[in-house]
N, C-alpha and C positions, 0 to 999 in steps of 0.2 A: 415470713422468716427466710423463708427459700431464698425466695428475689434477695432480700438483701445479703446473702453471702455470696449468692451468684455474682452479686453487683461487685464486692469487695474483692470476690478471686479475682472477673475480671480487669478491675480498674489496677491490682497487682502483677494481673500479667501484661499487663498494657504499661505499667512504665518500666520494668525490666525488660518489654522489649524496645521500648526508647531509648532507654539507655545503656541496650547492644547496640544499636540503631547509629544514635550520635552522641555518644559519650562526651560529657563536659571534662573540665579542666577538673582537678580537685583543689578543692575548697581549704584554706587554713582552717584547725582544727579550732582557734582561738574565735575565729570570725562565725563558726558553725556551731559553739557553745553561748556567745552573744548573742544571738538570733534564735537557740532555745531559751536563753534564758528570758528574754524579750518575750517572746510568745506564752510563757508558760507564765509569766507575771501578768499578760492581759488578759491569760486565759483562768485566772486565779484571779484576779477583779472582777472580769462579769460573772464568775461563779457565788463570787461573795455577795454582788450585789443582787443578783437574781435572787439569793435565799434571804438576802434581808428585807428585800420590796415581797417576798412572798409570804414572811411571816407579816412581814405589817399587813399590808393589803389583800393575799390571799387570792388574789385572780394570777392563774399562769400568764395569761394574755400579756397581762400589764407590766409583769415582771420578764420575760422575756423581751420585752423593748427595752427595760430600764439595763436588762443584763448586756445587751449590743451595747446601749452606753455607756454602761461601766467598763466595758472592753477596751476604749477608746480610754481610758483616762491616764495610766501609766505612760501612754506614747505622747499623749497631750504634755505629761508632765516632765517627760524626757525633752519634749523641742522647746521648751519652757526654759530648762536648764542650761540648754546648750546654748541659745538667746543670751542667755545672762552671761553664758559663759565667753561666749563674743563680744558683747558690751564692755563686762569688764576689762577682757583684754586691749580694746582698742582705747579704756580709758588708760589701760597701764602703758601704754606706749608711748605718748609726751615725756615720762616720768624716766623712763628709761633710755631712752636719746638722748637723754638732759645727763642721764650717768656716763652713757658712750662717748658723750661731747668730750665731758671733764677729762675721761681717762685718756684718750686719743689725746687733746688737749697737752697734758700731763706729758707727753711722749711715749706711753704704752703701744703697743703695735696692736692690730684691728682683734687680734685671738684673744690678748688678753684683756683687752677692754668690752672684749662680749661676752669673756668665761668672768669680770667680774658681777655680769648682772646675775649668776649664780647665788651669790653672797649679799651684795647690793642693792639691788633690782628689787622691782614689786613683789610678792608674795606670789602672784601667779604667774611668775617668768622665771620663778628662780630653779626648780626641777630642771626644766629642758635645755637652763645655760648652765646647772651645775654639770650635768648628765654630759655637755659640748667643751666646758672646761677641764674634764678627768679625758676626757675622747681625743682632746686637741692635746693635751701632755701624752696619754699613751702613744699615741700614732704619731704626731707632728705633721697629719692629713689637714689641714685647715679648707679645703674645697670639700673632701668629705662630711667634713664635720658640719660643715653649711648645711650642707644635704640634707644629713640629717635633723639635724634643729628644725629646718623649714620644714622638713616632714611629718615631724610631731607636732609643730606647730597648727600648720594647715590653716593661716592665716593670710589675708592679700597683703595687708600693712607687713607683717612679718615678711613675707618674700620683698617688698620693698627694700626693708630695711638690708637683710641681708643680700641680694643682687649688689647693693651699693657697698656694702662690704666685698662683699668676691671682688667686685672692679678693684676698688683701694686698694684692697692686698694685692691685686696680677699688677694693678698698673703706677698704683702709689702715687695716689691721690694726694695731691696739698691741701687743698680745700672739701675735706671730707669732714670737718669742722664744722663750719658754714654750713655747709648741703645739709647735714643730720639736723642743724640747729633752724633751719627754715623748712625742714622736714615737718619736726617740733610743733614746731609755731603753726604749721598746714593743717598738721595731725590735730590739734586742740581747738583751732578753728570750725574742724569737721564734725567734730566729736559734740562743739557747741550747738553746733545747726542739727547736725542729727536724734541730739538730746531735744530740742524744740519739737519738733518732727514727730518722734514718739510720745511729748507727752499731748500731744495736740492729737495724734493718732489713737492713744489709748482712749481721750473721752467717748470718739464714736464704737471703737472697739467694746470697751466695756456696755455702751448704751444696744449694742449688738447682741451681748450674752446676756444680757439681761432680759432682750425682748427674746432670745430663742429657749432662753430657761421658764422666764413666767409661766407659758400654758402649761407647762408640763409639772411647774409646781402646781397650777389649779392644782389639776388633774390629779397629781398625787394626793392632795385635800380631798377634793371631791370621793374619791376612790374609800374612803372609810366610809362612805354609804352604800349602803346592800344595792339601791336600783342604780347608782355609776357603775359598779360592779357587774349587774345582768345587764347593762345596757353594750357594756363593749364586750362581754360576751359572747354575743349576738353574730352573724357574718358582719354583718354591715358596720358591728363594733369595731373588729377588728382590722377590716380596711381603712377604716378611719386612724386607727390608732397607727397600722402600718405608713398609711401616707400621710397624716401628721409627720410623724419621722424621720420620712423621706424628705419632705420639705424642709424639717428642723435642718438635719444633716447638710443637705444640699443647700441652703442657705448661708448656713453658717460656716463652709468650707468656699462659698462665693466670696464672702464678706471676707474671711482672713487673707484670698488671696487679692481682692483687690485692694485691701489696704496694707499689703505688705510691700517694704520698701525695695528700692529694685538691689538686686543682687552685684556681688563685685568680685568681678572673677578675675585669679590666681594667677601671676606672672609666671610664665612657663609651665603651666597647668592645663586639664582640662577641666578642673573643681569648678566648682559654683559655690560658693558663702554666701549665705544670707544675712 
């Protein structure tokens, strides 16, 4: 008991003097409530899951593995999200260059034919161009207002699109028509191949979680019997069951990164998208 508050003064007085030492920048207060809530969500999953594998199965051992990967499965379901949430935007982008054409087309000037994908526009473009349509009437900033669109964006296609906007408006483009509409045609092409791509990718994908779930579903099977139970009890149990783990883990974070598709970095960025 000692050692450990010993342990705790010290490692307290050891980052207050780091942080006399070489003091960081401060953090937005918004970026530093995401990153609790983040933590305090996966730290509330493997709690959940630790006490559900312990009332089934009743070994500490076995429920402190399943709690590490219950930890893991909130941040799993966040990059899951955000995936889809990439997909669908690069599928909404044909749909909406095809709106830009018309309006441009039409005679509208480049502001109001991108504040109409506000109104227009797919369902997942319409916030950040109604948000550049009230921005671009208050101000009359149209290079700001770029700004920021692409920054809530934080897509490569989206900086595409608008770069080529910025140009048209400084230099008034004739053929800004054309260029968006073999954009289009680029964009749906991409989108085609890249749909192949993943669904060709997820059959080994999926045949991947499946081989890294099976033993561990034995396992949990097995584990309603009293002598699986004294068996990884044991030291030798528990090394076992640690570097199973290890391996699952580390396999399975082998696998996703080499079948993941190579990334596409951000025109005047240093971002990476995946």
């Amino acid at each position: 008991m000692g050692f450990a508050v010993g342990s705790l003064i010290g490692l307290g007085l050891f980052i207050a003097g780091l942080a006399i030492i070489s003091p960081r920048p401060a953090v937005a207060l918004g970026k530093v409530q995401a990153v609790a809530r983040r933590e305090a969500t996966g730290f509330a999953s493997a709690l959940g899951a630790f006490l559900v594998s312990f009332l089934i199965v009743g070994s500490a051992v076995f429920s402190i593995v399943v709690a590490v990967a219950g930890g893991f499965v909130p941040r799993v379901l966040r990059e899951r999200s955000r995936r889809r949430r990439v997909e669908a935007m690069r599928a909404a982008w044909p749909e909406a260059l095809d709106e830009v054409v018309s309006a441009v087309r039409s005679g509208l000037s480049v502001g109001e034919a991108l504040g109409g994908l506000g109104t227009r526009g797919p369902d997942i473009l319409k916030e950040p161009f109604a948000h550049f349509a009230y921005a671009v009437r208050a101000s009359g900033r149209l290079d700001l207002c770029l700004d920021d669109v692409k920054a809530k964006l934080a897509d490569p296609l989206a900086d595409r699109v608008i770069e080529a906007m910025r140009i048209a408006a400084m230099l008034g483009g004739a053929d800004l028509g054309k260029s968006l509409s073999t954009l289009a045609a680029l964009v749906r092409e991409e989108n085609r191949a890249r749909g192949e791509l993943l669904a060709r990718q997820s059959w080994t994908t999926n045949g991947a979680r499946l081989a890294a779930c099976a033993p561990w579903i034995l396992l949990a099977l097995l584990a309603t019997r009293e002598g699986t139970l004294e068996a990884y009890s044991t030291p030798t149990g528990v090394a076992v069951l640690v570097g199973g783990f290890i391996v699952t883990v580390g396999a399975y974070l082998l696998m996703v990164r080499l079948g993941r598709l190579p990334a596409e970095e951000r025109i005047l960025t240093r971002e990476v998208v995946a």
